[in-house]
N, C-alpha and C positions, 0 to 999 in steps of 0.2 A: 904555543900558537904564535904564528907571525902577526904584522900588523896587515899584510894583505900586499899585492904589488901597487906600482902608483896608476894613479889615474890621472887623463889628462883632460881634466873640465873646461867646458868650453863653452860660454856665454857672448850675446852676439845684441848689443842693444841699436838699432837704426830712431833720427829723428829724423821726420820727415819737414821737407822746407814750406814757409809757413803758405799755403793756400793751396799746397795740393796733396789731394789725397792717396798718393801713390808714392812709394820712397824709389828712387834712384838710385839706391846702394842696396844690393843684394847680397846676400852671405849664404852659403850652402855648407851642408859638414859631411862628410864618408868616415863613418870608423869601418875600416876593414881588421880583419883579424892581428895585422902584423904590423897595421899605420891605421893612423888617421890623417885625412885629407880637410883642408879650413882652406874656402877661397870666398874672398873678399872682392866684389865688381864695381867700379863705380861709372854707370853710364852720364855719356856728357849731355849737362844742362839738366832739365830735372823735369819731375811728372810724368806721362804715360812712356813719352818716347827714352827717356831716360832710364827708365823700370824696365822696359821693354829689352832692349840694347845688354842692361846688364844681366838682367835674368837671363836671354839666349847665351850669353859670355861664361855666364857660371856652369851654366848646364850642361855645352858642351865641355868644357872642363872635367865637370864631372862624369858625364856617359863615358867619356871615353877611357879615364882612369876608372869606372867599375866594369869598363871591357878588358882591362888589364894592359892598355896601351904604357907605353915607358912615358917616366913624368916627360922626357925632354922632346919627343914625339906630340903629347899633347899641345906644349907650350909652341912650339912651331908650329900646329893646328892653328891654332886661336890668331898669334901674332901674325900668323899668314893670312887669315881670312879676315883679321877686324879691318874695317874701309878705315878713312880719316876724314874729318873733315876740311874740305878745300878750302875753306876761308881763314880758319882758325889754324890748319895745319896741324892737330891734333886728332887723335886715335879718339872714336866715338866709344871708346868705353876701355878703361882701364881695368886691371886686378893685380892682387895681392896675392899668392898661393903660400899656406904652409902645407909642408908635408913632417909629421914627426912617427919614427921608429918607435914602436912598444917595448922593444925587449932592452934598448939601450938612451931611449929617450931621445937622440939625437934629431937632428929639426935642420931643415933647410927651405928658407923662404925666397919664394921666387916675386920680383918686384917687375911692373910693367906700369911706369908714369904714375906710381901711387906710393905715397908719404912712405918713408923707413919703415920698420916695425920697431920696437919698443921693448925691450930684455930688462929685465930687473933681477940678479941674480943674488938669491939669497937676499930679497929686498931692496937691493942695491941699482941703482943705474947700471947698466955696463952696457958700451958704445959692443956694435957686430961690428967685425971687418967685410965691407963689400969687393966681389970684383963683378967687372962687367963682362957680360958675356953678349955676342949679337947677332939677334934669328932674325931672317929672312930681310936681313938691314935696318933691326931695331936696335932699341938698349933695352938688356936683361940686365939688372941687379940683385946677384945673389949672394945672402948671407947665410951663414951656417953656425951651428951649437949645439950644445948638449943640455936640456930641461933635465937641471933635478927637483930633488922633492921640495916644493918653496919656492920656485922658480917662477916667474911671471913671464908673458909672452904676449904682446899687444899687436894690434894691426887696426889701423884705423883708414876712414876714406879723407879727402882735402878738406871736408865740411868742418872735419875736428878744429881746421887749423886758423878757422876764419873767426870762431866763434870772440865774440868780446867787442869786435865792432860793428857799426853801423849798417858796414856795404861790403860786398866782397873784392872790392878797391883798396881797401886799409889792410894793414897785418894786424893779425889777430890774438889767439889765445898761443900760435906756435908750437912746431913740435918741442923744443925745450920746456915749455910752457905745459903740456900737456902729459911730457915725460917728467917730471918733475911732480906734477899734481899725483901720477898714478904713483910716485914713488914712496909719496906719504899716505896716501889710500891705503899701499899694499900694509904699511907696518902695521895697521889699524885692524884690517878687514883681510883677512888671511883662510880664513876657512873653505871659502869657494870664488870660481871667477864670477858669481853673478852677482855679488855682492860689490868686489873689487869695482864692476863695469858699470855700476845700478850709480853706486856715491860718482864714478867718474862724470856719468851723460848727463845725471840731475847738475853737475856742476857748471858743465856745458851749455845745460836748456837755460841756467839763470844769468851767463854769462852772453847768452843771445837776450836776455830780455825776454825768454819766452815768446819772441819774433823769430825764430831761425831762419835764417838766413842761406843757408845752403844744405841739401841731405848730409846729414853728418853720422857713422857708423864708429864700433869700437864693438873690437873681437878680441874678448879676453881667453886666454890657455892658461892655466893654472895646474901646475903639476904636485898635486898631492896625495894622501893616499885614497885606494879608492873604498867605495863606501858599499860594502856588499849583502847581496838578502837570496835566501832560497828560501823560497815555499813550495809547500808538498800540498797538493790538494787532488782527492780524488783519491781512493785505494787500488793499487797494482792489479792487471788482472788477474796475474797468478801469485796466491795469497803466499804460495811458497817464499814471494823477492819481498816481501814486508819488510821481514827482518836487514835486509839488504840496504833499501831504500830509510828505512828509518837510521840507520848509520850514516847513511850519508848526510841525512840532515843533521845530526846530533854533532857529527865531525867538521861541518860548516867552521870557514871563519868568516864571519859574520854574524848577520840580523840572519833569523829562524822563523818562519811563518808559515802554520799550519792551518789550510783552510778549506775545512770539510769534517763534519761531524763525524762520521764512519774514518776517515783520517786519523782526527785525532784519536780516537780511542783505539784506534792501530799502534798510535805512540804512545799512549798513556800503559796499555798492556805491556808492550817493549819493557816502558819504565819502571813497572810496577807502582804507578801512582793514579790515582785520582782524578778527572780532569773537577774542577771547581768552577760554576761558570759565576761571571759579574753579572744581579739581573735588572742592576739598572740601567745596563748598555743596551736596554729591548726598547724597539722601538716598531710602531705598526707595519716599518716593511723592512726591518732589520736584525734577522735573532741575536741573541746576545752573544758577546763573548764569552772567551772562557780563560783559564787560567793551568801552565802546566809550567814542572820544574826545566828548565834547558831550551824553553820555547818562548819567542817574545811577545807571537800573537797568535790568540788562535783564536779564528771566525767560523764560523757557519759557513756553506758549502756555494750552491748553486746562486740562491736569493742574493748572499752579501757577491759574489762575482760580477752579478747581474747590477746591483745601484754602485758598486765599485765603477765600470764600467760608464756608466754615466754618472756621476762626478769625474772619472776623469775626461769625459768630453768635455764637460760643462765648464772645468777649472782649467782650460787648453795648457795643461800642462805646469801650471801655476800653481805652487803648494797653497802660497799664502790666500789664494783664493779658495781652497775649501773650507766648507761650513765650519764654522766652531764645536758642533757638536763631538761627543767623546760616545760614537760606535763603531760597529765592527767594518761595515762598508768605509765610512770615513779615516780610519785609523791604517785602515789596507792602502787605502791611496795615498795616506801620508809617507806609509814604507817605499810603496812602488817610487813616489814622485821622488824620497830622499834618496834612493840608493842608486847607485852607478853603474854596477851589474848585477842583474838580475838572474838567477836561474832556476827555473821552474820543474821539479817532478810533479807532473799530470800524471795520474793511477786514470786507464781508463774503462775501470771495472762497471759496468751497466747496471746503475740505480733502477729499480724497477718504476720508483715513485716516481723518479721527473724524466723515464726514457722508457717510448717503446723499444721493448728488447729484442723484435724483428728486424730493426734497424739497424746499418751498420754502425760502427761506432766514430765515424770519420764524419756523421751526420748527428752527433750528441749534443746536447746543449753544452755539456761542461766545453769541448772542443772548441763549440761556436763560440762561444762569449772569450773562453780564454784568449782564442785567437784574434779579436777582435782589442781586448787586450794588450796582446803584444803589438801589435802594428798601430798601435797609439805610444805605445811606450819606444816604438821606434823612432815615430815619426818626433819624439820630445828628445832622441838622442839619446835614449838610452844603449845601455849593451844588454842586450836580452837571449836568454838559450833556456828552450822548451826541450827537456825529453821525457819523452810520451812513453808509461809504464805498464 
């Protein structure tokens, strides 16, 4: 068994500047099949019109690379259309874009009037070389690389750069200053980018005094391995793919999660073993778990989907905000939230208990909830792939 391909983790912390409630730096993220796309906006001045300016800047950005337009197509989009402002003679809203390749890691950042990015290879500082390039009579700065496993990748908005002074008159915490801080972060704090980004911005909020002083953003890449889960919920319609479908989970690399009563005893038969359940994992709206050899969770079916489902709205994506308790609902969203990609075998054989069987099956509870599921696990960045059995 491998350790799995790498994954490119991607954490995105914004401070807002102090007295308004709207951040002026926006972050969007596209994983597509073959890249992921990370753009960084920073509209000028700050609060609604600032938010505003950057949010339309990322967005179209993004529509038009998930239309499939060429990155350099877009980038003249945007640089062509962003006004300036007449007094100041500046672009009423900058960005940052990274683009990096799946299959060879490679990365190339496009820069439009916002601070470097920030490479740390193998822990290490290491300076990109830029050249410039110029659309529609701007200046593009592009640098290029290759992210391997351990590789850090930073992109920050001007606000990073101010932090430590008074006013945004003075220099402040600097990019050396800030590249330097994330370089002892990273030796420390290696496991994920949100960690690396979490100790960087808490450094930053104390270094403004907890007054911030300008929206200040930090977009971490971290390329490590990725962290993978399949669960099988639901038995196959045609009982003949069982056997099928239980190989595939058993052949997983990764986390294994089996959840649905009539499921698991699909695999426990396979295995010739026992399922065992824990019953002080019961709880008045939670059946208990259980326990099987080659499997790391197995839950209860429709019920635990359904309070999974809400904990994950409630913890907006946030592990360390789910409840402490140790049950099946809880423990499901702990896997969902830690893993990176997701792949889900749905069996969608018609429970008589919780489904009219007049009904098509495109109208099932298990469908509905699952599916509501995944488009929360999207919207947190996940990589997610349903096939329906």
């Amino acid at each position: 068994m491998t350790d799995g391909p790498t994954f490119f983790d991607i954490h995105p912390i914004s401070l807002h500047r102090q007295g308004e409630e709207l951040c002026g730096d926006q972050v969007k993220v596209l994983r597509a099949p073959d890249r992921t796309i990370v753009v960084l906006s920073d509209g000028l001045g700050s609060g609604v019109k600032a938010n505003i300016l950057a949010r339309l800047t990322s967005e179209i950005i993004l529509t038009m690379i998930r239309a499939n337009a060429a990155l350099q197509d877009v980038i003249e989009t945007v640089v062509g259309t962003l006004p300036s402002c007449k007094v100041r003679r500046i672009a009423y809203a900058t960005f940052i874009v990274i683009e990096i390749r799946h299959n060879t890691g490679q990365f190339k950042v496009i820069n439009f009037d916002s601070p470097n990015a920030i490479f740390l290879k193998r822990g290490r500082l290491q300076s990109l070389e830029h050249r410039t390039e110029y659309v529609q009579g701007k200046v593009l700065s592009i640098a290029e690389g290759v992210l391997d496993r351990g590789d850090f990748l930073g992109i920050i908005s001007d606000g990073m750069l101010y932090a430590g002074m008074p006013n945004l008159y003075n220099f402040g915490w600097g990019w050396d200053g800030i590249a330097r801080y994330l370089e002892g972060v990273a030796h420390t704090q290696r496991d994920s980018a949100e960690d690396i980004v979490k100790h960087t911005m808490a450094h930053a909020q104390e270094l403004y005094g907890q007054q911030v002083g300008d929206d200040a953003t930090l977009v971490g890449v971290l390329a490590r391995q990725a962290h993978r889960l399949m669960i099988f919920t639901g038995p196959p319609v045609d009982p003949a793919t069982d056997a099928t479908h239980v190989e595939s989970l058993l052949n997983f690399t990764g986390r294994r999660v089996l959840c649905g009563g009539t499921t698991g005893n699909i695999v426990a038969k396979h295995l010739g073993k026992d399922i065992e359940l824990e019953l002080d994992t019961v709880r008045p709206d939670v059946p208990p778990i259980g326990k099987l050899p080659g499997v790391d969770l197995l839950t209860e079916g429709i019920l635990t989907l359904a309070k999974t489902l809400a904990l994950l709205q409630e913890c907006r994506g946030q592990v360390e905000r789910l409840p402490e308790d140790r049950n099946g609902a809880v423990l499901l969203a702990r896997e969902l939230l830690e893993a990176d990609s997701i792949f889900f075998l749905a069996g969608e054989r018609v429970n008589a208990f919780y489904q009219n069987p007049l009904l098509p099956r495109s109208v099932s509870i298990r469908r509905s909830v699952l599916t509501q599921i995944v488009e929360l696990l999207n919207n947190y960045h996940k990589e997610v792939k349903v096939t329906w059995c």
